[in-house]
C-alpha positions as CSV (number, residue, x, y, z in Angstrom):
1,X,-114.7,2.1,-94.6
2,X,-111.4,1.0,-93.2
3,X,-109.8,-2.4,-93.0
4,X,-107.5,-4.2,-91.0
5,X,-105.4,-7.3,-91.4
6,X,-104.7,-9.5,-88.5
7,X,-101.8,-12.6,-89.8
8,X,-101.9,-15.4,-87.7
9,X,-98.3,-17.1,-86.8
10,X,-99.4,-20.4,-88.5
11,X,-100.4,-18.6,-91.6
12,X,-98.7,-20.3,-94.7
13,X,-97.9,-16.8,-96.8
14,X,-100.8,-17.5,-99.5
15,X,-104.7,-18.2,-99.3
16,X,-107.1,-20.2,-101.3
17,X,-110.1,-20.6,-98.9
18,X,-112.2,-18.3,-97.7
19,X,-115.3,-17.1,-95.5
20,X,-117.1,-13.7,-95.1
21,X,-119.2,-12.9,-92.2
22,X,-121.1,-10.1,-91.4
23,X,-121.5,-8.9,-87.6
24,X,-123.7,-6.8,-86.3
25,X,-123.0,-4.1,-83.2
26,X,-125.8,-2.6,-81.6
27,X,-125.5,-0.1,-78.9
28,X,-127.8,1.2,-76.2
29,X,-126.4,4.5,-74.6
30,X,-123.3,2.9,-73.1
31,X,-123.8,-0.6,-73.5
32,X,-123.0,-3.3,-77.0
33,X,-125.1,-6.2,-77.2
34,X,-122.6,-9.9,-77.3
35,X,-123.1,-12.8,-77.6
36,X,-122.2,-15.1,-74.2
37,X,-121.6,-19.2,-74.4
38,X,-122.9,-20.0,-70.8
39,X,-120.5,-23.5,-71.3
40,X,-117.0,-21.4,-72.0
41,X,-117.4,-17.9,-71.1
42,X,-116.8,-16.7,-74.6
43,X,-117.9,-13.0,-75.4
44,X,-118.4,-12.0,-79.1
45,X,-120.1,-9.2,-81.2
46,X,-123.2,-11.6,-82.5
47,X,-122.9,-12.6,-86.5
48,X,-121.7,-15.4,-88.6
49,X,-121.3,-16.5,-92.0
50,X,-123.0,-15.2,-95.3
51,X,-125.1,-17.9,-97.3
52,X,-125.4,-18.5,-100.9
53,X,-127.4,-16.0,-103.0
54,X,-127.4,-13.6,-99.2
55,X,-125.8,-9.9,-99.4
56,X,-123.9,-8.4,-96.6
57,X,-126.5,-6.4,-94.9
58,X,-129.2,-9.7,-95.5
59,X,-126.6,-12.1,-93.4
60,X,-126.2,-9.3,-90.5
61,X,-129.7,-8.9,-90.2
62,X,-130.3,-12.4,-90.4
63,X,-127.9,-13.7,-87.8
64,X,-128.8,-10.9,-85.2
65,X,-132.2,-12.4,-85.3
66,X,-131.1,-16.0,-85.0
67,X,-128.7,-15.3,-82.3
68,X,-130.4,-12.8,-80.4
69,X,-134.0,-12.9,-81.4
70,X,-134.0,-8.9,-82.9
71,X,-135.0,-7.2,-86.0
72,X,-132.1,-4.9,-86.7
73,X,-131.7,-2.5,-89.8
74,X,-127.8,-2.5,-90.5
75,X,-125.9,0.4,-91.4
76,X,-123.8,0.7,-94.4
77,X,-120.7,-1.3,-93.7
78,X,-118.9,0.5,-91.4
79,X,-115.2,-2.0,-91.0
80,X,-113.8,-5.2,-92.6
81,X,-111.3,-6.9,-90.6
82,X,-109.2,-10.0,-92.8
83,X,-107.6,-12.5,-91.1
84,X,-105.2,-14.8,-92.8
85,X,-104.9,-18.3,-90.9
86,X,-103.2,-21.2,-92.1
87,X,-104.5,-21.4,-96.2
88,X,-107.3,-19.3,-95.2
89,X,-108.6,-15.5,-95.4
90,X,-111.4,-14.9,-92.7
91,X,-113.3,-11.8,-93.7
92,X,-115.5,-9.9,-90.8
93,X,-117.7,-7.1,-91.8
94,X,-119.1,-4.9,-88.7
95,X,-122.1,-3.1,-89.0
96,X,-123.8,-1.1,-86.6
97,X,-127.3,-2.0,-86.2
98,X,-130.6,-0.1,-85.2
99,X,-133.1,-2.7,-83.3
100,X,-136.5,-2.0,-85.0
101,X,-138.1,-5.4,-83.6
102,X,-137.8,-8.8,-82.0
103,X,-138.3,-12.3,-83.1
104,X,-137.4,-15.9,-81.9
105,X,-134.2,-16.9,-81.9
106,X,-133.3,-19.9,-84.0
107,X,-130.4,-20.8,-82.3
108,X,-128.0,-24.2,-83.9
109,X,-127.5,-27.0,-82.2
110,X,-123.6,-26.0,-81.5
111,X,-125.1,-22.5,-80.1
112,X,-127.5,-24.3,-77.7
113,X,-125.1,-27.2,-76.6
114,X,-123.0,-24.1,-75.5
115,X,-125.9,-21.9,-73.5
116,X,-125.5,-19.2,-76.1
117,X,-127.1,-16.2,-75.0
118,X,-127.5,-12.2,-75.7
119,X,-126.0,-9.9,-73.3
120,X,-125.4,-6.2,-72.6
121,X,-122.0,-5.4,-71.3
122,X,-120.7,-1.7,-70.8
123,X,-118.6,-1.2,-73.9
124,X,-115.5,-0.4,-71.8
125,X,-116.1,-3.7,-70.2
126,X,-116.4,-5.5,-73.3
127,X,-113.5,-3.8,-75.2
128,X,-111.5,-4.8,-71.9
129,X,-112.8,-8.9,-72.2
130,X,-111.4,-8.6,-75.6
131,X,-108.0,-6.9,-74.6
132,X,-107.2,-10.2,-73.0
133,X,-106.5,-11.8,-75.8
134,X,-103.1,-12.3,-75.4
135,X,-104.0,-14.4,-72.4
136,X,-105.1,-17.3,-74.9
137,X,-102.1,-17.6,-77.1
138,X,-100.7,-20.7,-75.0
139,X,-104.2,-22.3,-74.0
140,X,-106.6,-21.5,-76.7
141,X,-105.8,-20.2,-80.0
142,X,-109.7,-20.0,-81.5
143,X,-110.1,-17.6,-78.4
144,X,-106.7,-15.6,-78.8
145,X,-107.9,-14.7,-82.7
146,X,-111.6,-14.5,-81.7
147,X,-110.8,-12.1,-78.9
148,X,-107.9,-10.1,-81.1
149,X,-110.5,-9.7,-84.0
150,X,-113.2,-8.1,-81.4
151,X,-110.7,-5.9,-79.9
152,X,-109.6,-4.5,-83.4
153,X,-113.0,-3.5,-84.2
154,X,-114.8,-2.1,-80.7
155,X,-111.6,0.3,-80.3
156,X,-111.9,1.0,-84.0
157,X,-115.7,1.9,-84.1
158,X,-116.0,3.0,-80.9
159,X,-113.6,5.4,-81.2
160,X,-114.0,9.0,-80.1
């Protein structure tokens, strides 16, 4: 498995916080499956952060059924991107999923206040979204990192 490190500018040089999520990237021939936020026109690979007592491949397969209402079976981890912010270390684990299933989605309120919804994008497509990062740096840092972080790990998986 390979990892990257992505240091923020406002990154104070040590960490005492942090967060692990796991995200899930499921493919169908030429198209990943993101998450879209109808309110802001954010794009991301669907996943979020693991609960107490959950293992990694529990809190991917969990989150891709309460964001996109599918049963997945995850891989073996297959990239861990860090991201060191402030006092904080954000740790992303990618895994790519298999869709055996669907389910309801059991979205939060945050989610559904934005018009969060699943859609297919051609991968070039999305791994071009994400290339815009740099865009963000002046308007909207959450996005800039967001974006960065997404762009790291499509070119990286999706590699030929």
């Amino acid at each position: 498995m390979k990892t990257i490190e992505i240091t923020g500018e406002n990154y104070s040089g040590n960490w005492d916080k942090s967060r692990t999520a796991c995200r899930g990237i499921v493919m169908n021939g030429t198209l990943i499956l993101l998450s879209y936020e109808t309110q802001t026109g954010l794009y991301m690979i669907p996943g979020g952060g693991m609960e107490d007592g959950e293992d990694e491949a529990s809190c991917c397969v969990r989150e891709l059924a309460e964001e996109m209402g599918l049963v997945t079976e995850p891989s073996a981890c297959v990239l861990e991107i860090d991201e060191y912010y402030e006092d904080w270390k954000y740790i992303s684990r990618y895994f790519m999923c298999e869709v055996t299933g669907r389910c309801g989605q059991k979205l939060t309120e945050r989610e559904k206040s934005a018009g969060m919804e699943p859609r297919w994008v051609p991968v070039d497509e999305a791994i071009e979204i994400f290339s815009r990062h740099g865009e963000y740096a002046a308007s909207d840092e959450m996005r800039r990192g967001l974006y960065l972080r997404e762009y790291n790990a499509l070119v990286n998986v999706t590699a030929k």
